[in-house]
N, C-alpha and C positions, 0 to 999 in steps of 0.2 A: 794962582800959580798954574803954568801952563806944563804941561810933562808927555811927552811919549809911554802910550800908553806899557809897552813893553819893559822900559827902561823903569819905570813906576813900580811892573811886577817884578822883576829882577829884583831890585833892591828890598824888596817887600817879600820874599821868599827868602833873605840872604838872614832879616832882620827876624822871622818865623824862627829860625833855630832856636831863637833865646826865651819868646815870647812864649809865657807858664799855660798849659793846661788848663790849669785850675791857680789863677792868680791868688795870692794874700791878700793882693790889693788889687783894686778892680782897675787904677791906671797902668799895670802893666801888662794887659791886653792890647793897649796901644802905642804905637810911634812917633816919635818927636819928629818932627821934619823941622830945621832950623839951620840958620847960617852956614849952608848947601851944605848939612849934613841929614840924614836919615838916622835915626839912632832908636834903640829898643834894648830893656834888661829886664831881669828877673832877678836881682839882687843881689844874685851869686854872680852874677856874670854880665857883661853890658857889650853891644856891638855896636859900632859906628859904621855906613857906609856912604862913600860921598855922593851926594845929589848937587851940581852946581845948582838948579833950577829951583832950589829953594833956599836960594841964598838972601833973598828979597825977606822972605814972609817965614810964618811960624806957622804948622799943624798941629794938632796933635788927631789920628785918626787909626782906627779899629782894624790892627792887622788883618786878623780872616775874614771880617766880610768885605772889605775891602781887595784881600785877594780873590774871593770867590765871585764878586761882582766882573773882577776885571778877567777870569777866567773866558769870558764871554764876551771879552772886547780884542777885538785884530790890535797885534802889537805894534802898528805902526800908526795906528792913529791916535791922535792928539788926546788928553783930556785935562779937563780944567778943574783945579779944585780949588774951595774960596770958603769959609766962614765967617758969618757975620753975626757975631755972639748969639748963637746958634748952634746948630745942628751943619755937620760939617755938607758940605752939595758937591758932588761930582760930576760933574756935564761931558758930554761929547753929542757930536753928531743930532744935534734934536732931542737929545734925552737926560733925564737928570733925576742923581741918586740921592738921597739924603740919609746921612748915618750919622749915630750920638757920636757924643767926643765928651772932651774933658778938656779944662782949662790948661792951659801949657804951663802954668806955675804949679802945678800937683804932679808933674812929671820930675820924680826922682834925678837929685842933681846927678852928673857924669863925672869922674873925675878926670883931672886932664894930667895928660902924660907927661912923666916930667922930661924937661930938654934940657939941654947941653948947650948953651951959648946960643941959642934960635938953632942950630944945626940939625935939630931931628928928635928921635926918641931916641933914649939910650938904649933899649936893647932894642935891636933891628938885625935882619937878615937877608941876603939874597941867594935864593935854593932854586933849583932846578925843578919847575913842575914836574916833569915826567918822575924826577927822579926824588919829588913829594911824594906825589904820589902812591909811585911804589914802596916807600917806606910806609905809609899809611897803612896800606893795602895790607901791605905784610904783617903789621902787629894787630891793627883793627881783628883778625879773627881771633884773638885774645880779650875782647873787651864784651862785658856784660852789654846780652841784649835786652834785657828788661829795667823796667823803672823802679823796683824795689830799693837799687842801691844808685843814684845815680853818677856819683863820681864812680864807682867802678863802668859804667858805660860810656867811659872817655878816654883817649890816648894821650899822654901825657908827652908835651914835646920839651925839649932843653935845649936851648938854642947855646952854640957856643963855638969854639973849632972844630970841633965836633957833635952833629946836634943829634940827639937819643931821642927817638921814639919807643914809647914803651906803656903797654894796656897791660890791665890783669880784671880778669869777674871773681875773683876768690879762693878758682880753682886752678885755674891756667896762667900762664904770663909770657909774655914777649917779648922782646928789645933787639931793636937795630940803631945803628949809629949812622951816621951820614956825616962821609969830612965834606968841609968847606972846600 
């Protein structure tokens, strides 16, 4: 699989959110790249981000060194990456990385979303980035900064005619509403 090296880390920082600290399980250090999707969870929670360029082939490969390798690579040049029951290899330019992996069938099923007659996912929305944003903005100073508790270190959105954003750490709490 051939990937822009930029577009590689984009997606590999998006999928970082989810990937554990200190995993249960040692495959959830790593990313699924399959059927041009990117995908990474921690059990609690699972993220998908679309990658066409791995609609071909299957990875599975070790979020942070993988982002820390490509810290140091210009985001507009190309890199290859390829497994051949193996240790996964990343190449660009004359040079070539080699990181452990995990077999793609030890990677935690995903569930799939349910649809509506092929139409889409049943809950969906379309909101105004700025105007995400600043609803973010505005209750995130309500949400637990440390990892003790870590659903209180989340903002809780409800999508609807109205979608409510709203954080609390135990002590404090928030809520703003956003009409459609």
């Amino acid at each position: 699989m051939q990937i822009q090296a930029g577009k590689l880390t984009h997606a590999l920082q998006l999928l970082e959110l989810v990937v554990p600290r200190k995993p249960t399980l040692p495959i959830l250090k790593y990313a699924l790249l399959s059927q041009g999707r990117a995908m990474a969870t921690n059990l609690d929670m699972a993220l998908r981000v679309r990658l066409p360029e791995c609609a071909n082939e299957t990875l599975v490969l070790p979020v942070a060194d993988v982002l820390a390798y490509l810290q140091n690579v210009p985001h507009y040049e190309m890199v290859r990456m390829e497994t051949h029951q193996g240790p996964l290899e990343i190449s660009r330019a004359g040079t070539r990385v080699q990181f452990t992996t995990e077999k793609p069938d030890d990677f935690p099923p995903f569930p799939e979303v349910e649809q509506r007659d092929g139409e889409g996912p049943i809950i969906a929305a379309a909101l105004d980035g700025d105007a995400f944003v600043s609803a973010l903005a505005s209750v995130s100073l309500a949400a637990a900064t440390d990892d003790s508790r870590p659903v209180l270190a989340t903002v809780c959105v409800t999508l609807g005619d109205q979608t409510e954003f709203a954080a609390a750490d135990g002590f404090n709490a928030a809520e703003t509403l956003y009409l459609l």
